[in-house]
N, C-alpha and C positions, 0 to 999 in steps of 0.2 A: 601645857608646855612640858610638863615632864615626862610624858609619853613620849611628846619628841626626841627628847635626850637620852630617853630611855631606848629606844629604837635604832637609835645614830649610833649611841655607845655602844649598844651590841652588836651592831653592823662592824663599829671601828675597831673591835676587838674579836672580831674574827667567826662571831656566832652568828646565827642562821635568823636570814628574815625574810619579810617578803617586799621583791621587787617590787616597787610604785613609780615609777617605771623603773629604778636602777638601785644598787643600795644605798648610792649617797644621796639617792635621795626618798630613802624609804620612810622617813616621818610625816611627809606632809599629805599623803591620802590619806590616812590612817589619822592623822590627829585634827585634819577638818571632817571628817565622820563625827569623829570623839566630842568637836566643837557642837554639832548639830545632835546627839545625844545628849550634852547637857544642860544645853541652854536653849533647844529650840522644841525638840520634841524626840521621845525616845525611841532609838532607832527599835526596829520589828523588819522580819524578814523581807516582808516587799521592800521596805524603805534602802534596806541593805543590798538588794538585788539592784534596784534605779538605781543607786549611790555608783553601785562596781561595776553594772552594765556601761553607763555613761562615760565616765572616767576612763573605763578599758578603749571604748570605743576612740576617745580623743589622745588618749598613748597610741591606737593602734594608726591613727591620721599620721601623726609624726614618724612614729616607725616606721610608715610605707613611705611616706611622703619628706622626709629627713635623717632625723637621726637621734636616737636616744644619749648617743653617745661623749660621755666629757670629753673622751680623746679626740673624738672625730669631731664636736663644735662645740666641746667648753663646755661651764655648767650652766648655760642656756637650756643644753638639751637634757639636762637630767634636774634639776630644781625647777627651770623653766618648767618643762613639758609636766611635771608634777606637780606645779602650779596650777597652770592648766588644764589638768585632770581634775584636782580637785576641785576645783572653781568651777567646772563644767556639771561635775555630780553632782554639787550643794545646790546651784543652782533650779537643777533638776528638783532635788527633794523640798526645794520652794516654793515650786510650782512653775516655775519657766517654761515658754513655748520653748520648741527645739532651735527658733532664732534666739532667743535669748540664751540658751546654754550655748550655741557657739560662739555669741557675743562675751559669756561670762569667761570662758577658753580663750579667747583670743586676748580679753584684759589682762588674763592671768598669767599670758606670756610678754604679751608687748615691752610691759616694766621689768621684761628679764631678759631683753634684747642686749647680745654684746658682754652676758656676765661670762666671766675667765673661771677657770676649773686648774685652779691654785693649790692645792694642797700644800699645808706644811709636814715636811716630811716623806711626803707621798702618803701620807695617811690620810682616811677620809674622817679627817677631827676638825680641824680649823682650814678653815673658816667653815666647813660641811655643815657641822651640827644647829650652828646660829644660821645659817642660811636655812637649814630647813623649816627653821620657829618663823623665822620672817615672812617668808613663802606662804605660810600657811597661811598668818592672817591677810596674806596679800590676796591669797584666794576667796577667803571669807569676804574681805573687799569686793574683791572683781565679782559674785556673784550678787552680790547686793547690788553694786550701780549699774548691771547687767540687766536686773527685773526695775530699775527707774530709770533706765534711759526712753526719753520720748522718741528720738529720731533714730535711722537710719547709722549703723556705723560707718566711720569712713574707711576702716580697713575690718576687711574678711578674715575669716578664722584660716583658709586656704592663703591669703597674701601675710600674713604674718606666722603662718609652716614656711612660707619658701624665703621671707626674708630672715628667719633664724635659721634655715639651712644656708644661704648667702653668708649671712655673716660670722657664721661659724665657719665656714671654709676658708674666710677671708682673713679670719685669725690668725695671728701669729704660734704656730706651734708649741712656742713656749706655754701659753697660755691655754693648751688643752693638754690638760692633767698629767704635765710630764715636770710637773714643780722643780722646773727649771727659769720660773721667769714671774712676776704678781709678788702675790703675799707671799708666798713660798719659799721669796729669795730675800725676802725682807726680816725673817724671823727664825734667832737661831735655837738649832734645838741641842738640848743638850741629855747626855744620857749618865 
């Protein structure tokens, strides 16, 4: 977990990281890697290659197919979709068929349907940072009941891209990263 803040804090402070998909939400590939280094098996280059091929692949579904973007549909599409990523990669390095990494992607976003891209301040602090810690282990989640689901999902990894592009569009403006409207109008800052 401290990776993740550590990552967020330097993002939010204006130093250089790498997009997973976006910066606010660049803790959460990177610290379910870190979860699977140290509690399941220690990462090695192939393992690292499956991890970033996958993940890239399921950012690059959204990106053609929606939107990475807080502005343009909230932090569905930046925490979401890096949710999603991650959930997609861990899966993979557990041994998932390729239906069950899209099954572990599509968990990983579903429970991110509809989230606002709030900033206080317009800074990507609050609520950014704890979002991304959450995220993660939601990912760790979704890729575990991914490899023990028995049956058939009822929604695809393609109808849960086009319903967070839906309901990111359907959003109210305030609530895509113009911290005019959420948490952002709730909490005052002082300087």
């Amino acid at each position: 977990q401290m990776g993740i803040r550590a990552r967020n804090e330097e993002n939010a402070a204006g130093g250089p990281v790498v997009t997973a998909p976006t910066n606010g939400a660049c803790g959460i590939v990177p610290a379910v890697l870190a979860y699977y280094d140290k509690f399941i098996r220690e990462v090695n280059a192939n393992s690292l290659a499956r991890y970033m091929l996958v993940a890239s692949a399921i950012g690059s579904l959204y990106k053609m197919n929606a939107s990475i973007s807080g502005a343009e549909v909230g932090c569905q599409g930046e925490v979401g979709v890096a949710c999603s990523m991650a959930a997609a990669g861990l899966a993979e390095l557990l041994g998932a068929s390729p239906a069950q990494v899209c099954i572990a992607a599509e968990i990983g976003m579903e429970h991110n349907l509809g989230l606002t891209c709030d900033p206080v301040g317009g800074q990507v602090q609050v609520p950014c940072i704890e979002r991304n810690a959450i995220a993660s282990v939601k990912a760790v989640n979704a890729a575990r009941m991914a490899l023990r689901r028995t049956s058939e999902p009822r929604v695809c990894l393609d109808k849960v891209i086009e319903t967070m592009y839906e309901t990111g569009k359907d959003m109210n403006a305030k609530y895509r990263e113009t911290s005019r409207g959420g948490l952002a109008m709730k909490i005052v800052t002082c300087d």
